[in-house]
N, C-alpha and C positions, 0 to 999 in steps of 0.2 A: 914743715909740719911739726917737728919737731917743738920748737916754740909755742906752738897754740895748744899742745897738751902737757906743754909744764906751766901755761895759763890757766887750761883748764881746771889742769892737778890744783894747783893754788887757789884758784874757784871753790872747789871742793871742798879743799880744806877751811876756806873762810867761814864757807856757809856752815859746816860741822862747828869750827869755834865759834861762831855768832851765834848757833843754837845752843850750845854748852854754854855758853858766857849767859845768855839772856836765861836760862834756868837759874843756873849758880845766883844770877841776881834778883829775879822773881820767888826762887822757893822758900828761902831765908824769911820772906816778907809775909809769908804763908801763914795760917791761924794755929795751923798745924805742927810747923816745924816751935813752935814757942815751948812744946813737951820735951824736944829733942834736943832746944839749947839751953833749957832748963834754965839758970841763970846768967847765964853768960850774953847779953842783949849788946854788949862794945865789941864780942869777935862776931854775932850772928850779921851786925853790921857791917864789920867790917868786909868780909866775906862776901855779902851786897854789893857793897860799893866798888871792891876788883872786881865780880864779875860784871858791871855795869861797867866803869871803863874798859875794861876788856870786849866788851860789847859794843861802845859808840866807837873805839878805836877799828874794829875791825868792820863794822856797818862803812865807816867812812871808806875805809881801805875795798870793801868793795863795792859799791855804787857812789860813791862824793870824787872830786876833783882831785883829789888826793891820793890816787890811786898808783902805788907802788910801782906799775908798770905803764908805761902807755902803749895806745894799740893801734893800729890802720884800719881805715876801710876793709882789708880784705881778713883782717883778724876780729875784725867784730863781729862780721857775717858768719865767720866758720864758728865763732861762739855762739852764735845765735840762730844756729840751723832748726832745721824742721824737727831733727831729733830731740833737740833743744827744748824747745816751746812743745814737741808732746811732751815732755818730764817734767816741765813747767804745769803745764794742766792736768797731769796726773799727779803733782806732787800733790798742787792745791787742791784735787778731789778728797786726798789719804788727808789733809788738811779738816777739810770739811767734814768726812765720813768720821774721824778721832772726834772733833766735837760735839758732831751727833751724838756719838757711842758714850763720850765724857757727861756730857748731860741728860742720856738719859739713865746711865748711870748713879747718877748724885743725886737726879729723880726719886729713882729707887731708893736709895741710898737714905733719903729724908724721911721717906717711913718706918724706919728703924734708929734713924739716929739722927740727933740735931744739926741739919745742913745750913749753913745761912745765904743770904742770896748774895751777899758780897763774895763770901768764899766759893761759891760754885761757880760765877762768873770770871772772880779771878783764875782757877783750876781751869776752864775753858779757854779763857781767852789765853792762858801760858800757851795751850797743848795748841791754839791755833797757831802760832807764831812759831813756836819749836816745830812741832811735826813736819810743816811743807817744808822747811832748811835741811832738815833733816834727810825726809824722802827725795827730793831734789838730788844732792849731794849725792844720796847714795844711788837714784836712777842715773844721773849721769858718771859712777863711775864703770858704768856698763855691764 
């Protein structure tokens, strides 16, 4: 048993860097961050581009063929138990419910101040992709 919770540990931890990695690479790209890197547009990118490698690096590493560990039949089941798959459909509910909340948020948001529909759908679709890695990660560390 020992083995399948320093798989899982590793689990965890992917899914946290792949959520940290795909911000770091998405928020730089933001309409928003342009005031924050004021002129400096060769580190905002650069900055980009490690968190995007950082990102298909660790994507691969946990769901592609290339996966750092290999596993059995009987380690894949205990990875994938029933506990599992509820923290899976509750992450992606806390998934679903942020972008709710992000959108009607930005909604609001647009009667006071100039929202554009590219920048609110990019601000959603980040928070959909980060938040379920995120709550996953952290439901399953129990």
């Amino acid at each position: 048993m020992a083995n399948i919770e320093r798989i899982a540990m590793r689990r965890r931890f992917g899914l946290m860097l792949c959520a940290s990695a795909f911000l770091v690479w998405q928020v730089p790209m933001m309409d928003f961050s342009e005031e924050l890197a004021a002129d400096d547009d060769m580190m905002k990118t650069i900055i980009s581009l490690a968190g995007f490698a950082v990102w298909i690096v660790t994507l691969l590493m946990l769901v592609g063929p290339w996966r750092p560990f290999k596993r059995d039949a009987k380690v894949e089941a205990a990875l994938n138990d029933e506990l599992t798959r509820a923290n899976r459909a509750k992450a992606f509910i806390a998934g679903y419910v942020v972008m709710l909340v992000a959108a009607a948020g930005l909604f609001a948001l647009s009667h006071f101040e100039g929202v554009g529909g590219m920048d609110a759908a990019h601000i959603i679709l980040v928070l959909g992709v980060a938040i379920p890695l995120y709550a996953f990660a952290l439901l399953e560390r129990g």
